[in-house]
Every structure is written in structure tokens, then in C-alpha cells.
N, C-alpha and C positions, 0 to 999 in steps of 0.2 A: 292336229289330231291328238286326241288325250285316250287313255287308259282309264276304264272306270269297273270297279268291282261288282259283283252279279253275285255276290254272298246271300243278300236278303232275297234274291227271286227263287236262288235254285233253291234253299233253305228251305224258303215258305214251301213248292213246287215238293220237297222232301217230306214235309207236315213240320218243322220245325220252327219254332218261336226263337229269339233273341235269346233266352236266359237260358231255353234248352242246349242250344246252339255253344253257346261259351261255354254252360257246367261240361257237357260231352269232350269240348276239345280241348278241356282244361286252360280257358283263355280269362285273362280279368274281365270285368266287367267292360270298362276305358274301352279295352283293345276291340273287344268284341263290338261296339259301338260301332267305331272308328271302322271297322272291316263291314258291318253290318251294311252305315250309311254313306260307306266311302267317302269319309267326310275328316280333313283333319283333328276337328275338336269332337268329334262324336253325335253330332246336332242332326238331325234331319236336314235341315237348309245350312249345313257349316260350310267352311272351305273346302272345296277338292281335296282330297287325301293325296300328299307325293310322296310319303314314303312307306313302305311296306314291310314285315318281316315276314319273310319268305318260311319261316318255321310255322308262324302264325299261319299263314295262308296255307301249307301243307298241311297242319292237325283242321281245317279247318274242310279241308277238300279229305281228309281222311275221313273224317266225320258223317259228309256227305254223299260218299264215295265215290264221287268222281274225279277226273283230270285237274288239278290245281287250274291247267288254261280253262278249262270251265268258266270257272271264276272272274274270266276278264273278258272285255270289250272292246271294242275301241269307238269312242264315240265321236 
């Protein structure tokens, strides 16, 4: 069983685009990708993301106001 991020659903479900999403939580470009399509290189179809910064994820669940566990699943 794996862990996979829910950034781009509750985002969209918030009205928020990718560029909004990163300017708001003050995240790079890269990172906000990578968190967007849970993906380590940033790609739609990339590798599975395993690693995370949990400060990322917190401005990121600030932004969207909810629970950072929001943000995850387990698939």
C-alpha cells in the first residue's frame, strides 16, 4: 500500500490552478509540480513522489485550508 497526494483534486475542488497554487503558498515552480502531480520529477506520468517536505505540504494545506491529512491517501 502507498501514499499518494490529493493536492491537484482538493486545489481544483478550491478553484485553484497550479501557478495560483504555488504563487499563494510561496512554493517554486519544481516543488509545486512535484506536490501538484505527486510525481518525483514533476511530470504527469513521472515516478511516484517518496519524499516530501512537510513545510511544503503545510503552506500548501494552509493555502487550501484544510488538514495537511487532507492531502493524502492511501492508495
Amino acid at each position: 500500500m502507498t501514499l499518494r497526494l490529493r493536492v491537484r483534486e482538493v486545489a481544483e475542488e478550491k478553484g485553484f490552478n497550479l501557478s495560483q497554487l504555488a504563487r499563494k503558498a510561496d512554493l517554486g515552480m519544481t516543488t509545486a509540480r512535484r506536490l501538484w502531480f505527486s510525481t518525483g520529477d514533476g511530470r504527469e506520468r513521472g515516478v511516484p513522489l517518496q519524499y516530501i517536505s512537510l513545510d511544503a505540504l503545510d503552506r500548501i494545506a494552509s493555502v487550501l485550508d484544510v488538514d495537511p491529512s487532507k492531502l493524502l491517501v492511501r492508495d
